[in-house]
N, C-alpha and C positions, 0 to 999 in steps of 0.2 A: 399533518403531513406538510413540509416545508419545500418549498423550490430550496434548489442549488447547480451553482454550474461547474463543470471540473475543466482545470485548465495548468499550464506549468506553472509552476512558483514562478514568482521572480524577486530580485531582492528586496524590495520596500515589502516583502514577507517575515523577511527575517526573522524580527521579533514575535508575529504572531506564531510562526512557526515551534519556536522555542517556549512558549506560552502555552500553546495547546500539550507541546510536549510534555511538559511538566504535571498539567491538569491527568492527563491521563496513563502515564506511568510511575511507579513508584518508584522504580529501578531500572536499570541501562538505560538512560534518559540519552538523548542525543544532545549535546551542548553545543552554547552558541558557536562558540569555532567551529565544530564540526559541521553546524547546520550551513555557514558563511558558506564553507570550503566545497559543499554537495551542491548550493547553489551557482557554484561555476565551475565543478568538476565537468571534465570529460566522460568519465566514466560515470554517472549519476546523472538519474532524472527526478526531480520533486514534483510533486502533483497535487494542487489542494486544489477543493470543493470547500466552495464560496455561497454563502445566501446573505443577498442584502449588504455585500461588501465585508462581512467578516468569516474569516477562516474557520470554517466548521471541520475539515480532516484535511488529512496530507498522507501522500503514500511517497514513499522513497525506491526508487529502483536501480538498483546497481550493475552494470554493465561491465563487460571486456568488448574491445571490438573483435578480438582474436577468438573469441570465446562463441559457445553459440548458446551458451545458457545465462538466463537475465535471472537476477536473484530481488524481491521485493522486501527490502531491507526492514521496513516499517510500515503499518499502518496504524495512523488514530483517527478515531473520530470525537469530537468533542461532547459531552452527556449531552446537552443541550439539542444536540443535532442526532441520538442515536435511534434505528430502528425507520430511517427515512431511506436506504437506498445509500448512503452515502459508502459503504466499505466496501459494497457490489460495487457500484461505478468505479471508486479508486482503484480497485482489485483489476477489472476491466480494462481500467483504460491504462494499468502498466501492463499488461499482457499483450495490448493494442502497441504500446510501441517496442515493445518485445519483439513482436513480430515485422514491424516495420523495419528494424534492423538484423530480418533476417532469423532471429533468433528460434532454436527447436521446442526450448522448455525452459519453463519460470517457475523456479524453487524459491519456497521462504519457511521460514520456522516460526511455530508457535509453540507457547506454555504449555505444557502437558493439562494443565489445568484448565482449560480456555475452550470450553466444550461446545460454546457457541459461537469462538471464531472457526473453528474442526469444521462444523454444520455448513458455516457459509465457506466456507472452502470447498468441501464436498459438491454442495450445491451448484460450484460454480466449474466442476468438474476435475479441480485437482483432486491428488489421491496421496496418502500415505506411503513414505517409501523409507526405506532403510530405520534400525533402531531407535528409538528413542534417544537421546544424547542428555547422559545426566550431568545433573551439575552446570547449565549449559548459562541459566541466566543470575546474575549476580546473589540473586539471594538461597543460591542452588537448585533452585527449580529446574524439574526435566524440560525439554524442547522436544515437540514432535515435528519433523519435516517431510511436507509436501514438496511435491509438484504438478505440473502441467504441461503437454507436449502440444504444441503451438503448432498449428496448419500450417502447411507450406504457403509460401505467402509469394502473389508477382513482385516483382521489381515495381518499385516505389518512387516515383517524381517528386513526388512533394513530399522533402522530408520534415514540418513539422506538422505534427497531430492540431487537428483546429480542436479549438476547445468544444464540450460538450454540456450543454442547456439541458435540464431533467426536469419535467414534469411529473410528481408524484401521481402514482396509480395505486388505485384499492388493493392488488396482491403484493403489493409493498408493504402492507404494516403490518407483516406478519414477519418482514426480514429479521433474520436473527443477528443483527448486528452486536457487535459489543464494541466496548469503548475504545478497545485495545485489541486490533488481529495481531501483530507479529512483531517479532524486535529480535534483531540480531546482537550476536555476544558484543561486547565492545573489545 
């Protein structure tokens, strides 16, 4: 079981960012432009979980301000790093600023085939909603789509999320992480 801390990207990420991606997708990879242009989007949050100074996952969260629903575009975790806690917390703490900006509910999709990202979805109290959507990821793979309807939350002062320090516990190494939860179409 490995410590790790989850905190926002920032740019001297870049590369590891786009490097983990690669590692752990075959297909709809997120590319370096795109990862640059998320890292200082308005709409987009990045989020990696760090042990020891290297980039073990990242989750991507896409927002509207207009919108009330937050969409969790990506998660990876690195093999190196799987089955530690890391896809719960990433999961977590975009749901955490989901709700900081107010947000009702945090949708994202996954491979129809991906039975152990489904689990820790479930787990973490999203739920399956509308059809499956085929054809959805590049190599035609189906997409099943979750959500989660987020507590009404008070008015918030401090709008950035402080980062979060994880010590691993014994009913962690049962988490059913996988390398890969979710990816949206490009």
């Amino acid at each position: 079981m490995k410590d790790f801390d989850i905190r926002l990207a920032i740019k001297a990420d870049l590369q590891a960012l786009y490097e983990l991606e690669k590692r752990a997708f075959f297909t709809d990879q997120i590319s370096l432009r795109s990862w640059r242009r998320m890292l200082i989007s308005p709409s987009a949050t990045v989020i990696v979980a760090t042990s020891e100074n290297i980039i073990a996952g990242s989750a991507v969260v896409l927002f509207r301000n207009s919108a009330s629903v937050s969409r969790i575009y990506s998660v990876a975790v690195s093999e190196d790093f799987q089955h530690c806690g890391i896809g719960r917390a990433l999961i977590t703490y975009a749901c955490l600023i989901a709700n900081k900006k107010n947000h009702r509910e945090v949708r994202l999709e996954s491979r129809i085939d991906n039975a152990s990202a489904h689990r820790l979805f479930r787990s973490l109290g999203f739920s399956p909603w509308g059809k499956p959507v085929d054809g959805y990821y590049a190599d035609g793979t189906a997409a099943c789509r979750f959500r989660f309807r987020l507590p009404v939350s008070q008015p918030v002062l401090n709008e950035k999320p402080m980062a979060i320090h994880h010590l691993p516990h014994r009913s962690e190494e049962s988490d059913p992480g996988a390398a890969s939860f979710s990816r949206a179409h490009h």
